[in-house]
Structure formats: structure tokens, C-alpha cells
N, CA, C and O atoms as a GROMACS GRO file, in nm:
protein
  456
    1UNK      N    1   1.077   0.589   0.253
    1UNK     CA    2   0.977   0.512   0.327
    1UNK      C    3   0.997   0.362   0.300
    1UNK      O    4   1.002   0.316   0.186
    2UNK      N    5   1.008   0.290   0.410
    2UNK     CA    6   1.009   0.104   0.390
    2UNK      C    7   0.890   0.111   0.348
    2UNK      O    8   0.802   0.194   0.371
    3UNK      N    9   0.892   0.001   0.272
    3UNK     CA   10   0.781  -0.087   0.231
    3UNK      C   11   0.813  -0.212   0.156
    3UNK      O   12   0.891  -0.224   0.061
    4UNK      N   13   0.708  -0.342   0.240
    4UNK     CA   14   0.732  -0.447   0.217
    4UNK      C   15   0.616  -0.508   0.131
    4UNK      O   16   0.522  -0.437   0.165
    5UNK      N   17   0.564  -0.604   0.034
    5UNK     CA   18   0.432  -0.659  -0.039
    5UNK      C   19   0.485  -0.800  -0.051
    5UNK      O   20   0.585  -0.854  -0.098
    6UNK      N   21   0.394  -0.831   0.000
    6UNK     CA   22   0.440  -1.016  -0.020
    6UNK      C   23   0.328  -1.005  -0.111
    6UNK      O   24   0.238  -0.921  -0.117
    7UNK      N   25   0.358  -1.134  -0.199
    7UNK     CA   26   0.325  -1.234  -0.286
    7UNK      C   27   0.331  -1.339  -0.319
    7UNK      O   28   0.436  -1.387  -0.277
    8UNK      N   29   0.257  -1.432  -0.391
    8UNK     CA   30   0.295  -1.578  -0.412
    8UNK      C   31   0.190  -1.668  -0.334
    8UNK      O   32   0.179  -1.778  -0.386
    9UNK      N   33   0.115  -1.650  -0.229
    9UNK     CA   34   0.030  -1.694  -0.125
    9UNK      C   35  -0.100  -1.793  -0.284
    9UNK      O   36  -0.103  -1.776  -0.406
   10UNK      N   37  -0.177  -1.884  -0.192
   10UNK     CA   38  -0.281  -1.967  -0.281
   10UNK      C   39  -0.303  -2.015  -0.194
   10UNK      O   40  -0.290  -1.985  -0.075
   11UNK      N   41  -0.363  -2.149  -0.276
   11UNK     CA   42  -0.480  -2.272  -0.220
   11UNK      C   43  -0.374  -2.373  -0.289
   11UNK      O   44  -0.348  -2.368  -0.409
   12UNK      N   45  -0.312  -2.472  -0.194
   12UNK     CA   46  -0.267  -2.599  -0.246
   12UNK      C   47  -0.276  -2.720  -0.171
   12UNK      O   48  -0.275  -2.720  -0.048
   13UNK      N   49  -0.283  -2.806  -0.228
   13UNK     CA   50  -0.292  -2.938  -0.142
   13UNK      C   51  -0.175  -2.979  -0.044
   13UNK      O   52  -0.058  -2.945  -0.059
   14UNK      N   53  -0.221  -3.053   0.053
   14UNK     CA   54  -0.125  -3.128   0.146
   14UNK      C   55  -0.027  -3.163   0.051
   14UNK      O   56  -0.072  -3.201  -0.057
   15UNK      N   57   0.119  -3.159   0.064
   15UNK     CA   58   0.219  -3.183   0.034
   15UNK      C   59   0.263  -3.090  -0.067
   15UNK      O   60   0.378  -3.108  -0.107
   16UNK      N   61   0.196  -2.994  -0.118
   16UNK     CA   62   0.242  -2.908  -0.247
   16UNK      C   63   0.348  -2.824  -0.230
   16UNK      O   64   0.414  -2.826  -0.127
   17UNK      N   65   0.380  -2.717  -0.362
   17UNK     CA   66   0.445  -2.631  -0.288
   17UNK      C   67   0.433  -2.497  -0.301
   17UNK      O   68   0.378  -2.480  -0.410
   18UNK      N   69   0.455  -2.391  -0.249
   18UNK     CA   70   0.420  -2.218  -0.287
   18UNK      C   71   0.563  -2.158  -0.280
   18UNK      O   72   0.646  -2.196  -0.199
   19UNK      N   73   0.580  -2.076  -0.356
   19UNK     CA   74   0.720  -1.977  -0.314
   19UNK      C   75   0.659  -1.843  -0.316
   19UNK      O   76   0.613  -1.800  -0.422
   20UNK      N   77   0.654  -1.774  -0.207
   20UNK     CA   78   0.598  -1.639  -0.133
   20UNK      C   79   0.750  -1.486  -0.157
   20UNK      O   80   0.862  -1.471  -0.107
   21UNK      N   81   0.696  -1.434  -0.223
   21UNK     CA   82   0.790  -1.350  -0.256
   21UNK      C   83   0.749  -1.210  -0.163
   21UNK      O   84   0.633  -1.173  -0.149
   22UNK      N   85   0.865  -1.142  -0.105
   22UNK     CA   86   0.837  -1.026  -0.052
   22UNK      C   87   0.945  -0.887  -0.132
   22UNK      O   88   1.065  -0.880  -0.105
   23UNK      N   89   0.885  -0.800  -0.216
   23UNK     CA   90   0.937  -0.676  -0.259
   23UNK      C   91   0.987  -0.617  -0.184
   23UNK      O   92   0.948  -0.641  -0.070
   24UNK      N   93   1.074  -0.533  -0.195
   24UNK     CA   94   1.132  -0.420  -0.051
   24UNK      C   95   1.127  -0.351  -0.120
   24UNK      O   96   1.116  -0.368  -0.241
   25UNK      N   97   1.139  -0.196  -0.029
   25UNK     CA   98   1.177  -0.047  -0.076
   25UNK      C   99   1.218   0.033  -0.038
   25UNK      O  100   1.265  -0.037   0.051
   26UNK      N  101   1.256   0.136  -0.012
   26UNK     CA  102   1.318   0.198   0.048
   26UNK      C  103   1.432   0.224   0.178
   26UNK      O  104   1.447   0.320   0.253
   27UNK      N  105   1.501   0.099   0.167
   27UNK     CA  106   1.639   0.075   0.245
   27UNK      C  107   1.738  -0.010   0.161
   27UNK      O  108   1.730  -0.024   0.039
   28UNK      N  109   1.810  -0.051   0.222
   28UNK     CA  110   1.915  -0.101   0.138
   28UNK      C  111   1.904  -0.247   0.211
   28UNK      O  112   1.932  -0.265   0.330
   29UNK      N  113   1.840  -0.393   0.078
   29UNK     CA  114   1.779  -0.447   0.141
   29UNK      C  115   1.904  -0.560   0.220
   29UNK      O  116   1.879  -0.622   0.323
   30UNK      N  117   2.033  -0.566   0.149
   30UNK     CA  118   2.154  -0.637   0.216
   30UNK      C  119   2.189  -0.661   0.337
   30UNK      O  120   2.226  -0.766   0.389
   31UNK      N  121   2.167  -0.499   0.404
   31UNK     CA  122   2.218  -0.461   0.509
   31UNK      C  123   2.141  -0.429   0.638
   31UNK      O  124   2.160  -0.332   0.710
   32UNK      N  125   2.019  -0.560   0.662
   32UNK     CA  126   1.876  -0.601   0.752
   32UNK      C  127   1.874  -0.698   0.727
   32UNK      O  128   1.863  -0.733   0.610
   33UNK      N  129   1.886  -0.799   0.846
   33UNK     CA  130   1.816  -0.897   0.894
   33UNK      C  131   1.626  -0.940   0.830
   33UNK      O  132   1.558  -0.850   0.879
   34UNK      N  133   1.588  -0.978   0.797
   34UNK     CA  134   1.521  -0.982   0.713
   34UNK      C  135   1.404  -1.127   0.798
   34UNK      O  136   1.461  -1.192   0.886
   35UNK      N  137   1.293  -1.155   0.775
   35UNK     CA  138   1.213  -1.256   0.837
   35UNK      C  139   1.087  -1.242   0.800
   35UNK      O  140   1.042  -1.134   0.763
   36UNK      N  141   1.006  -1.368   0.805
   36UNK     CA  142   0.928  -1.426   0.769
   36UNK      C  143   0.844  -1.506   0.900
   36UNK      O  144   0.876  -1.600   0.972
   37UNK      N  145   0.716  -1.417   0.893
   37UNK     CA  146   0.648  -1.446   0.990
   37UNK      C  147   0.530  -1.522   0.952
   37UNK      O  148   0.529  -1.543   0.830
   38UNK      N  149   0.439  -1.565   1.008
   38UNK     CA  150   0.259  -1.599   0.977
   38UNK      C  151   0.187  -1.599   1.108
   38UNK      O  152   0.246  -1.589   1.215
   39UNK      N  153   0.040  -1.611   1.094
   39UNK     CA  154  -0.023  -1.582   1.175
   39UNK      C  155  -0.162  -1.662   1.078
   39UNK      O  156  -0.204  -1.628   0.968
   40UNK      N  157  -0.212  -1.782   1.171
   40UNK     CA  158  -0.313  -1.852   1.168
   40UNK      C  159  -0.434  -1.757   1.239
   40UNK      O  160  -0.419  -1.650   1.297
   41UNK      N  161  -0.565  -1.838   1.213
   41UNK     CA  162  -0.664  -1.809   1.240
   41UNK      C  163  -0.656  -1.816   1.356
   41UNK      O  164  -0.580  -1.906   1.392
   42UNK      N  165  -0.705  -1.756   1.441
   42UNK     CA  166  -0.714  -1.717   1.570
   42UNK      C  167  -0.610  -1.756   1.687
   42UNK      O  168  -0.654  -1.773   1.800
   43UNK      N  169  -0.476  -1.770   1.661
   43UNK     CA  170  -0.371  -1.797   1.646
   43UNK      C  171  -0.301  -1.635   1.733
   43UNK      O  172  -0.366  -1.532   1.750
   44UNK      N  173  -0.160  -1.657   1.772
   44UNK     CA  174  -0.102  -1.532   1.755
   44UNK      C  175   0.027  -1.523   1.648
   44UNK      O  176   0.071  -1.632   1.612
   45UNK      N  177   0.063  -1.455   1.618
   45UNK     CA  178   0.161  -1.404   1.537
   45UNK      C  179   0.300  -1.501   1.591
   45UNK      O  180   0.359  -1.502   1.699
   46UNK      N  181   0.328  -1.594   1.440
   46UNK     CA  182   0.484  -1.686   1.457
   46UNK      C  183   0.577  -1.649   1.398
   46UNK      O  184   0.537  -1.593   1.296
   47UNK      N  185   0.703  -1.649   1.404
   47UNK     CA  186   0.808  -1.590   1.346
   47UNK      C  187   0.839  -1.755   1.307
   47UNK      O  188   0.842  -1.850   1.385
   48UNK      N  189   0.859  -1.756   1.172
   48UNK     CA  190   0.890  -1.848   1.074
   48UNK      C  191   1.060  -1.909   1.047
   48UNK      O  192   1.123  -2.014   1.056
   49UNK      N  193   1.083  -1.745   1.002
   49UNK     CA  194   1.268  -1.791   0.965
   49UNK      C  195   1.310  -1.655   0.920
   49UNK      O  196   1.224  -1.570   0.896
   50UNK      N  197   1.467  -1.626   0.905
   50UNK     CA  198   1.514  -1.512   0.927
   50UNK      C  199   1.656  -1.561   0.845
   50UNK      O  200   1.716  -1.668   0.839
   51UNK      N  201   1.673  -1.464   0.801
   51UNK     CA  202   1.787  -1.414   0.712
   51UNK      C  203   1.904  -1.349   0.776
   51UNK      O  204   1.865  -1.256   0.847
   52UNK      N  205   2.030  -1.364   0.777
   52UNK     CA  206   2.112  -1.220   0.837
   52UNK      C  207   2.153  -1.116   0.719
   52UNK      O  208   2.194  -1.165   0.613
   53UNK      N  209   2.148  -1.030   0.727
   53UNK     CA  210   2.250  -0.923   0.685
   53UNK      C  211   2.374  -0.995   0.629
   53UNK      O  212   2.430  -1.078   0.700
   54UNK      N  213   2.435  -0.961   0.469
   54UNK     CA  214   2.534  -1.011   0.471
   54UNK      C  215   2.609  -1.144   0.424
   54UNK      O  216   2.664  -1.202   0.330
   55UNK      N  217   2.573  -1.149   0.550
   55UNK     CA  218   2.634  -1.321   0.512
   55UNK      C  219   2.550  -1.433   0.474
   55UNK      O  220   2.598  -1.533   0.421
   56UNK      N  221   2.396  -1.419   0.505
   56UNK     CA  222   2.272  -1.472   0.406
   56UNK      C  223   2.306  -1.600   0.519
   56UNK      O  224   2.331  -1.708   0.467
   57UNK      N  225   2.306  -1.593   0.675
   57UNK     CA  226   2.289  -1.706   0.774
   57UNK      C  227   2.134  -1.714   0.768
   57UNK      O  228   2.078  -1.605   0.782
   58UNK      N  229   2.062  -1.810   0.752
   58UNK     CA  230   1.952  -1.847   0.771
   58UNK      C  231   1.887  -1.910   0.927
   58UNK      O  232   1.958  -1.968   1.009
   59UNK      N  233   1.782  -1.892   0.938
   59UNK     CA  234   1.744  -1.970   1.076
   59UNK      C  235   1.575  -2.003   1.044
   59UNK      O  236   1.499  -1.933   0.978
   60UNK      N  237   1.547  -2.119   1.107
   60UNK     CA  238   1.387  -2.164   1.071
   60UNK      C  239   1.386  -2.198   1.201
   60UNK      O  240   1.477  -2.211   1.283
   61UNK      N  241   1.217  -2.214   1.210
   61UNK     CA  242   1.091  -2.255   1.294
   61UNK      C  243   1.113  -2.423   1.348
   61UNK      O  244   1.113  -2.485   1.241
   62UNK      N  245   1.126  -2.499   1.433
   62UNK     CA  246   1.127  -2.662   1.430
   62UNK      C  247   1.026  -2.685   1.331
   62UNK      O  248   1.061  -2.739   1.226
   63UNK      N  249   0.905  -2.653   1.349
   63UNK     CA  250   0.808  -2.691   1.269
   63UNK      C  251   0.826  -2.657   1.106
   63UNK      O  252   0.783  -2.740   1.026
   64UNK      N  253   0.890  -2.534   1.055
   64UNK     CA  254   0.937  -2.571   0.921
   64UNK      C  255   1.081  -2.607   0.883
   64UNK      O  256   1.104  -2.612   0.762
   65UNK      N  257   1.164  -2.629   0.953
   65UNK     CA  258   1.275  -2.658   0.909
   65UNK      C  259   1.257  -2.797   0.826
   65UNK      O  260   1.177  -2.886   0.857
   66UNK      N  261   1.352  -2.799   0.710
   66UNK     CA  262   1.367  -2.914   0.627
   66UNK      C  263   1.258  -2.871   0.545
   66UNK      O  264   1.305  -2.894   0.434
   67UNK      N  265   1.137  -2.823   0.526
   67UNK     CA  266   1.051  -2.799   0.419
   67UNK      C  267   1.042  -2.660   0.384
   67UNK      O  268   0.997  -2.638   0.271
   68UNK      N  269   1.080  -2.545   0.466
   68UNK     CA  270   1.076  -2.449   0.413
   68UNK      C  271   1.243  -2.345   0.368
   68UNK      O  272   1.345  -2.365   0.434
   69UNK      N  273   1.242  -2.252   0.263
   69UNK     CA  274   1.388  -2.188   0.241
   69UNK      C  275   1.350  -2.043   0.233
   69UNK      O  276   1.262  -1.992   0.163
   70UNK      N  277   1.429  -1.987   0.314
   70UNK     CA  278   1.442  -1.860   0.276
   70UNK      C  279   1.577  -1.787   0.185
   70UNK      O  280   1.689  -1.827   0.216
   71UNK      N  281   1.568  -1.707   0.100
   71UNK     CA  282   1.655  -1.680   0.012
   71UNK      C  283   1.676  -1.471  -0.049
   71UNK      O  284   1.578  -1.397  -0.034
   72UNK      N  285   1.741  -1.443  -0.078
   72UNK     CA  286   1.754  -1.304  -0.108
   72UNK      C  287   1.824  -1.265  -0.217
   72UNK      O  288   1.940  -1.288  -0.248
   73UNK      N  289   1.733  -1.197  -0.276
   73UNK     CA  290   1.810  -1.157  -0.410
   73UNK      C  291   1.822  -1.006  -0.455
   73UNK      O  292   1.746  -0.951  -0.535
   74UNK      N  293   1.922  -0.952  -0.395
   74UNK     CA  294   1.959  -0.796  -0.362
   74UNK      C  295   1.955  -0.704  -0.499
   74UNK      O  296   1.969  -0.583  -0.516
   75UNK      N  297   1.935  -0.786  -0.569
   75UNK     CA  298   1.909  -0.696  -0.712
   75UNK      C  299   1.804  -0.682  -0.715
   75UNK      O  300   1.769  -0.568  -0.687
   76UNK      N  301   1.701  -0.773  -0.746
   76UNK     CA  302   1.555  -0.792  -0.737
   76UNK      C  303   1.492  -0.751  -0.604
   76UNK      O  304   1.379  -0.793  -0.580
   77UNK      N  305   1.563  -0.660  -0.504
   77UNK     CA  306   1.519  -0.640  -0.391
   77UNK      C  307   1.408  -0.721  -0.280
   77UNK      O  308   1.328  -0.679  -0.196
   78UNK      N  309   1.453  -0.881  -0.335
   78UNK     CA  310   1.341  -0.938  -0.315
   78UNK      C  311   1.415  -1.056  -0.176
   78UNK      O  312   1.529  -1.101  -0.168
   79UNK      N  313   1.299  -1.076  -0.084
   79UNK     CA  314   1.318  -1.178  -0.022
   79UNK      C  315   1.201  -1.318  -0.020
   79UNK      O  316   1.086  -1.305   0.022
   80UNK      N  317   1.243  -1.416  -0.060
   80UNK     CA  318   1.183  -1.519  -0.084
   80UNK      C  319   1.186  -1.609   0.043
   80UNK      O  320   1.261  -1.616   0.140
   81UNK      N  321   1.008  -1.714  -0.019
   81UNK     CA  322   1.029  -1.861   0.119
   81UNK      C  323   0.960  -1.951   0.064
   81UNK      O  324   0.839  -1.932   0.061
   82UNK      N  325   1.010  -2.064   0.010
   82UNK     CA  326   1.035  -2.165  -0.045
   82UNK      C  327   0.973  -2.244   0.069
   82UNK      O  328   1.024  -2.262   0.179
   83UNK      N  329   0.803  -2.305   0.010
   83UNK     CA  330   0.790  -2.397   0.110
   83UNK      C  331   0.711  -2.529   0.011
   83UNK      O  332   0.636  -2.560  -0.081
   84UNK      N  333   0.800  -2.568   0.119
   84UNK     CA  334   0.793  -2.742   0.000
   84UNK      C  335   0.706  -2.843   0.110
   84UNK      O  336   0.725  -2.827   0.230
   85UNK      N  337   0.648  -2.907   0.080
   85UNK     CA  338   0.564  -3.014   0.153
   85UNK      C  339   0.464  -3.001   0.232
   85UNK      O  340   0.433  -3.081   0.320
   86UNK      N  341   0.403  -2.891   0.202
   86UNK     CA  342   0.290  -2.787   0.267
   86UNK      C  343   0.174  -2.931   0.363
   86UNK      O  344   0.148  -3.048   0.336
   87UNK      N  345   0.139  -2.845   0.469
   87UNK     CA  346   0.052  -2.968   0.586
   87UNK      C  347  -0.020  -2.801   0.630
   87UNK      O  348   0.021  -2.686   0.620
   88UNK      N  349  -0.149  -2.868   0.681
   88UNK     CA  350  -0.259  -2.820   0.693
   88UNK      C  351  -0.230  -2.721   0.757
   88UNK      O  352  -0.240  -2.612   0.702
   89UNK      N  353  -0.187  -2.728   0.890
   89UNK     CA  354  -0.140  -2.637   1.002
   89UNK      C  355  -0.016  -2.566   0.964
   89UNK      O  356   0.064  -2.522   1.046
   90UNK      N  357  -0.002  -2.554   0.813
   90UNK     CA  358   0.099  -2.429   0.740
   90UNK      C  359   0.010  -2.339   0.691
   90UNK      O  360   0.053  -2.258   0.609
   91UNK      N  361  -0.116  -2.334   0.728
   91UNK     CA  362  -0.227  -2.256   0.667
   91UNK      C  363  -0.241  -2.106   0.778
   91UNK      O  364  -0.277  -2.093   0.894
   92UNK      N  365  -0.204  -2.037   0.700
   92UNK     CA  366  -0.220  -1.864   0.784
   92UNK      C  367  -0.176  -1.772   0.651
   92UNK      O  368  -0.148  -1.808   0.537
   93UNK      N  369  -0.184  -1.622   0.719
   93UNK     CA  370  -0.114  -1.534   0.620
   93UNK      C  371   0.068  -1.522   0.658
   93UNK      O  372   0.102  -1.544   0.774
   94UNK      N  373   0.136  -1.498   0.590
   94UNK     CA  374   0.239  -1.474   0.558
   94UNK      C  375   0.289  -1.341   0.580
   94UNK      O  376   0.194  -1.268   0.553
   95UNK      N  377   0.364  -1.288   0.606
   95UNK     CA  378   0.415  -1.186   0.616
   95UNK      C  379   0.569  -1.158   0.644
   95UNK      O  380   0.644  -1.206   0.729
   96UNK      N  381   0.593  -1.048   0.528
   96UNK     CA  382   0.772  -1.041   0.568
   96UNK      C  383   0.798  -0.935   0.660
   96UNK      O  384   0.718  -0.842   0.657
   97UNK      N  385   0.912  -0.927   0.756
   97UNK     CA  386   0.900  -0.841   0.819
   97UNK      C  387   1.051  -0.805   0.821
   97UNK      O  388   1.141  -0.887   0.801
   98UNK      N  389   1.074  -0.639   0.854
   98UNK     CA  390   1.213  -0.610   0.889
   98UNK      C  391   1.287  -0.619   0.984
   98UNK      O  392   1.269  -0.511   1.041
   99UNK      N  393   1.362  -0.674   1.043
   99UNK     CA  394   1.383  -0.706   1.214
   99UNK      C  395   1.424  -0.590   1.255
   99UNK      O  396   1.425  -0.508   1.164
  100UNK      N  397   1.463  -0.545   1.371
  100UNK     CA  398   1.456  -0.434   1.489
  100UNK      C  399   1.375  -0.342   1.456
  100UNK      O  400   1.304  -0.303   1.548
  101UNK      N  401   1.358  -0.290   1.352
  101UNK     CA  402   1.227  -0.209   1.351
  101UNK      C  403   1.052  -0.252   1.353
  101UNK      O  404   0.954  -0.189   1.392
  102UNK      N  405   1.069  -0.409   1.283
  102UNK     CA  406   0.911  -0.445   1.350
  102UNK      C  407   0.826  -0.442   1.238
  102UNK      O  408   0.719  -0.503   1.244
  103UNK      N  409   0.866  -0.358   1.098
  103UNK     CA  410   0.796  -0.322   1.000
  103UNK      C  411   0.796  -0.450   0.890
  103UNK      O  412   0.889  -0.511   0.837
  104UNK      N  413   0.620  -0.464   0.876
  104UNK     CA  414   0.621  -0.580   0.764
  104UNK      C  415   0.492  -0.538   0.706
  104UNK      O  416   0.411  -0.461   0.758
  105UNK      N  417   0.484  -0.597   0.598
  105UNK     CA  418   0.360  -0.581   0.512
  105UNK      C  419   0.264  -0.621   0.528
  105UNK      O  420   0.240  -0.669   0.639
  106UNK      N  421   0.156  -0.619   0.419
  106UNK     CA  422   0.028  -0.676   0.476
  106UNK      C  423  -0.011  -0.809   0.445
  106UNK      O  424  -0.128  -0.843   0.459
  107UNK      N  425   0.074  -0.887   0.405
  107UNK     CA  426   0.074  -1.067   0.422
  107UNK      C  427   0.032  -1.119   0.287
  107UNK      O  428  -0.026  -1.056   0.199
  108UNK      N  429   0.070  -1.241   0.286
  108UNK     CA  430  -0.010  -1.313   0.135
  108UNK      C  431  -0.090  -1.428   0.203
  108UNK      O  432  -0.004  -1.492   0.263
  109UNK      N  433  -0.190  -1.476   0.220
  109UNK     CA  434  -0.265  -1.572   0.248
  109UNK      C  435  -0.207  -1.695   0.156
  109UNK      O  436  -0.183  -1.700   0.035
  110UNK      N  437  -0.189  -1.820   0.289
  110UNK     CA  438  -0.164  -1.964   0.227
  110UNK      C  439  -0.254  -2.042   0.279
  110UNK      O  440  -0.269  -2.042   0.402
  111UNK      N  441  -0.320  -2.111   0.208
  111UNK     CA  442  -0.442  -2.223   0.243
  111UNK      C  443  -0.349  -2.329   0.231
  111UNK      O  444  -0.240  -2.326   0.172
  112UNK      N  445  -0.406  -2.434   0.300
  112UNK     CA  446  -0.359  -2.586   0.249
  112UNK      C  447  -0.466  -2.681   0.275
  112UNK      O  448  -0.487  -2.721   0.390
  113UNK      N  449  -0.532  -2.717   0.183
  113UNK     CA  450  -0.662  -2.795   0.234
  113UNK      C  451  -0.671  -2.869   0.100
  113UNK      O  452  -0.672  -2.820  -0.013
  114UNK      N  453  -0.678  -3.000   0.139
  114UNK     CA  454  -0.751  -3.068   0.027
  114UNK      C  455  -0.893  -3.135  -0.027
  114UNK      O  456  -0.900  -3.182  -0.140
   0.00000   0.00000   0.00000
């Protein structure tokens, strides 16, 4: 059975920073495309940035590129997102998701309010 748990989510000020960790389980996490979504308050659901399979090609959002990183660490079955310079309207839950199948967890909440 997949299963994804993000972590790392808080309350930080304009410009701070959070690193949001997502666990995997039950696949082999190398070999999936891998992504990072959020979803604001009354908002619909944004796809953030994405990982490839492999070769660890990255892709971001206009709106986070340059402040945010995504990263993978296949031992630690973990996929990470490095967001540096946090602004108000970075405020939603988080969520990692598996690409072509659609499957993601149940999010880490990020505030940014000062």
C-alpha cells in the first residue's frame, strides 16, 4: 500500500524558512516522479514542483522558483521542499503527491503571517 505523511509545516514570519518533509511507503521511491502540491484557503489545489524519476530533474511553480527546493533522499525514503523566503500568499497546506497515480497525503499546514 502507498503511503505518503508530510511534515515540517508551522507558523513563520514573512521571509523565514520551513523544510516540509514527505515519508513514502510502499513503492520504490526512485522510480516516480514525485511532487509537491498546496492548496490555500478557499483556493483550488496548485501543483508546486516535481521531481523526475532518476535523474532528480526538478521543475517549480513561477511563483516559487528561486525560493523554493525540492530534493530526495532514497534511503530515507524521503522527499523534501526547501522553502526559503516565505510571503504571505505561501500560506496553504502542503501536500506530496505521486504523479500518474494522483495519490498524496494528508498535507502539513504552512502559515506565514507576522
Amino acid at each position: 500500500e502507498v503511503q505518503l505523511v508530510e511534515s515540517g509545516g508551522g507558523l513563520v514570519q514573512p521571509g523565514g524558512s520551513l523544510k516540509l518533509s514527505c515519508l513514502t511507503s510502499g513503492f520504490y521511491l526512485e522510480s516516480w516522479r514525485m511532487s509537491w502540491l498546496r492548496q490555500a484557503p478557499g483556493k483550488e489545489l496548485e501543483w508546486v514542483s516535481s521531481i523526475s524519476a532518476y535523474a532528480q530533474v526538478t521543475y517549480y511553480a513561477d511563483a516559487v522558483k528561486g525560493r523554493f527546493t525540492i530534493s530526495r533522499d532514497t534511503d530515507k525514503r524521503t522527499i523534501y521542499l526547501q522553502l526559503n523566503d516565505l510571503k504571505t500568499e505561501d500560506t496553504a497546506i502542503y501536500y506530496c503527491a505521486q504523479n500518474t497515480t494522483g495519490i498524496r497525503g494528508r498535507g502539513t499546514q504552512v502559515t506565514v503571517s507576522s
